[in-house]
C-alpha positions in Angstrom: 165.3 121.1 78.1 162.3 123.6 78.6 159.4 121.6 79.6 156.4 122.1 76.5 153.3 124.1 78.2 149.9 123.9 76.3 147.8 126.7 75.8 144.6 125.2 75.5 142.5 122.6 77.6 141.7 119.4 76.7 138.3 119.6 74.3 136.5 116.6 72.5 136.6 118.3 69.4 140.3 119.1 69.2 140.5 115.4 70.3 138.3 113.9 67.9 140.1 115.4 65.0 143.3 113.9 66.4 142.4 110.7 66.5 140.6 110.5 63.3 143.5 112.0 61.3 145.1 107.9 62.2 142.9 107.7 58.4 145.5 109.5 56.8 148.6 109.2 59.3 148.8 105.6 58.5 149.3 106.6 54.6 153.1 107.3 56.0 153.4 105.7 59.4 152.7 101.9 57.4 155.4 102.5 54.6 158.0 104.1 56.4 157.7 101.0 59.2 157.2 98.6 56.4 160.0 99.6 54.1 162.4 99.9 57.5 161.8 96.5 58.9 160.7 94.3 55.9 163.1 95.3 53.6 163.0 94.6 50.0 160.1 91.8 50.5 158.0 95.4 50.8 157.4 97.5 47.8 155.8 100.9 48.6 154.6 104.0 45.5 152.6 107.2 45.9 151.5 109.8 43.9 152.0 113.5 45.2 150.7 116.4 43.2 151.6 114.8 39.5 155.1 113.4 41.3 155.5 109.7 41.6 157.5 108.1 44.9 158.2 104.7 45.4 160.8 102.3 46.8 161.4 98.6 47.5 162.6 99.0 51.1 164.5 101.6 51.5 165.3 103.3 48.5 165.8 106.9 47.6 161.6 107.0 46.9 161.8 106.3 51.0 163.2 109.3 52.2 160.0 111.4 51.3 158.1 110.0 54.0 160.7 111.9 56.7 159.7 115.5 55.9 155.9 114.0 56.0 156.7 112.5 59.8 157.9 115.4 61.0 154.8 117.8 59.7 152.8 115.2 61.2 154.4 115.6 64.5 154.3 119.1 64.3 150.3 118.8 63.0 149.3 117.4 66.5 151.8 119.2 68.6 150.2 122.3 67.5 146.9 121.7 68.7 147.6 122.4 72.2 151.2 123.5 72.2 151.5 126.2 70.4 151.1 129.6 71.3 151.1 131.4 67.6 147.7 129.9 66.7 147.9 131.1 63.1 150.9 128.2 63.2 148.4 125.9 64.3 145.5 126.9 61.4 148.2 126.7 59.1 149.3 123.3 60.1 145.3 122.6 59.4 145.7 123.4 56.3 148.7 121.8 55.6 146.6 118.2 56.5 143.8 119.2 54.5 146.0 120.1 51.4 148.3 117.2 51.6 146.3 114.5 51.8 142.7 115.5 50.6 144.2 118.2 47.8 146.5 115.9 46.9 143.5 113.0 46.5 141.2 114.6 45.0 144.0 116.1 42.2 144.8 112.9 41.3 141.2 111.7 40.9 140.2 115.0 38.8 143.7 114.1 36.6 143.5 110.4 36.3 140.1 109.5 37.3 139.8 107.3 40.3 141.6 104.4 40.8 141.3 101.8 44.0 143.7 101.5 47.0 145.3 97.7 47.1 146.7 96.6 51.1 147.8 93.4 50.3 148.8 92.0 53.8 145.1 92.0 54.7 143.2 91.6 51.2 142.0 95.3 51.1 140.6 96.9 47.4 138.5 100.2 48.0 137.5 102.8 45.6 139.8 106.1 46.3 137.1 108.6 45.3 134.1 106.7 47.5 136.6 107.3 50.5 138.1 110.8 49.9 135.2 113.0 48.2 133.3 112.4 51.7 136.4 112.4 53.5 137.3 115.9 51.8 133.7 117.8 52.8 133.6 115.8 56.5 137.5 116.9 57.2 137.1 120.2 56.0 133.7 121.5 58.1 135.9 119.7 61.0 138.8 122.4 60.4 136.7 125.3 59.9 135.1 124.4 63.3 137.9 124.1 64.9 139.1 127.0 64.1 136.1 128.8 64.7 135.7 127.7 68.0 139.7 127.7 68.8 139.6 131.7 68.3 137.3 132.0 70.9 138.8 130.0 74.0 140.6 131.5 76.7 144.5 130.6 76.7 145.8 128.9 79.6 149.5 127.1 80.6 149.6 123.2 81.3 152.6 121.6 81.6 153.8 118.3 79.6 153.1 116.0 82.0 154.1 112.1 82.9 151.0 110.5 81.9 151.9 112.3 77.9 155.3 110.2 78.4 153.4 107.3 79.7 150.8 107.4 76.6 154.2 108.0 74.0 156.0 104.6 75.9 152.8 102.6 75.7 151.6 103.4 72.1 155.5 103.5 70.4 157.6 101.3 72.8 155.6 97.9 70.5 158.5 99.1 67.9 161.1 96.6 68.9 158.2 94.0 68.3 156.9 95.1 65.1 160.2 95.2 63.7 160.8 91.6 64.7 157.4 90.4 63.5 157.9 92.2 60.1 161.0 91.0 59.9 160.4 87.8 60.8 157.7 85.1 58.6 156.4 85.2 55.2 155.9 88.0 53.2 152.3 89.3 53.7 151.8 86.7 56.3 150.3 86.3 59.7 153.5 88.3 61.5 152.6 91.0 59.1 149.1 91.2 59.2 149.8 91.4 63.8 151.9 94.0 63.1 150.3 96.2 60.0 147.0 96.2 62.9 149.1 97.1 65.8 150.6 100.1 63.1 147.3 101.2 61.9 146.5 101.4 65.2 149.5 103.6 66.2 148.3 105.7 63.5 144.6 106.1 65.4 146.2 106.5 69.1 149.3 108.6 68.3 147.5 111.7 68.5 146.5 111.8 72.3 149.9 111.3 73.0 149.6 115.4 72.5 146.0 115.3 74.3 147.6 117.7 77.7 145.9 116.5 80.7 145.3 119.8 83.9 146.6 119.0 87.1 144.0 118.4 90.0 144.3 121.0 92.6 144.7 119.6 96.1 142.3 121.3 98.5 
């Protein structure tokens, strides 16, 4: 298998996008754990565009949330790692569109409405999140894209330490599934393991984050 070579260096802003995009990452990463391991003690629904997708475990609702994975995974691979860059603005737009457009149509359709996580006791206001969210994530793309068009390319491998970061932020699975499987419904073993997900959803980015080889002197 060809070993992946990134075409940009390392930059905080690139970076800091990553890792903040865990806000809306978790929106898929949390169900499609939850509906896997749990089973039919977890009930999951979203709105997309005017279309409504749920499931009790996993149902056909469920399968929605694979074709979100995978433009997720191809959202932060195409930070560093590929070299069309009109891909990789495109793949910003895709994040913007899917979850802020998607937000803010259903707000302008049905008015706002407030997000409910159970597990930990969480009611927030949807609009008082995503109308802030919208503008902040938005100047962040335009940045980035501003300032991607400008740097120089260059070629870094896919090194050890990205298979190192992949192993130490996924290889909890195993132990989430047993802790969601495992206890009551909504308790402590689910509240461990929604944190440890929601935290997946924050780190999984810099599993992309390509790291340059020091030169020996």
């Amino acid at each position: 298998m060809k070993t992946p070579i990134a075409v940009r260096k390392s930059n905080g802003l690139f970076n800091s996008l990553m890792i903040f995009s865990g806000i809306t990452f978790m929106l898929v990463l949390l169900p499609l754990q939850r509906c896997l391991f749990d089973g039919n003690s977890y009930s999951w629904g979203q709105q997309y565009f005017g279309f409504s997708f749920n499931s009790t475990g996993i149902e056909p609702g469920y399968f929605i949330l694979i074709p979100f994975l995978i433009l997720f995974l191809l959202y932060f691979y195409s930070f560093y790692w590929i070299k069309n860059r009109i891909i990789f603005y495109g793949m910003l737009g895709w994040f913007w569109v899917h979850n802020f457009g998607n937000l803010l149509f259903d707000i302008i359709k049905n008015g706002d409405s407030m997000f409910h996580g159970d597990t930990l006791n969480v009611h927030i206001s949807i609009s008082m999140i995503v109308i802030p969210l919208s503008v902040l994530f938005l100047f962040l793309i335009i940045l980035i894209i501003y300032k991607d068009r400008k740097l120089d390319n260059v070629e870094i491998a896919w090194s050890k330490r990205n298979n190192l970061k992949a192993l130490f932020i996924l290889g909890v699975l195993p132990i989430q599934a047993l802790l969601y499987a495992t206890g009551e419904p909504h308790g402590l073993t689910d509240e461990i393991s929604v944190i440890i997900t929601i935290s997946q959803s924050f780190l999984f980015g810099i599993i992309f984050i390509p790291r340059e080889q020091s030169k020996s002197s």
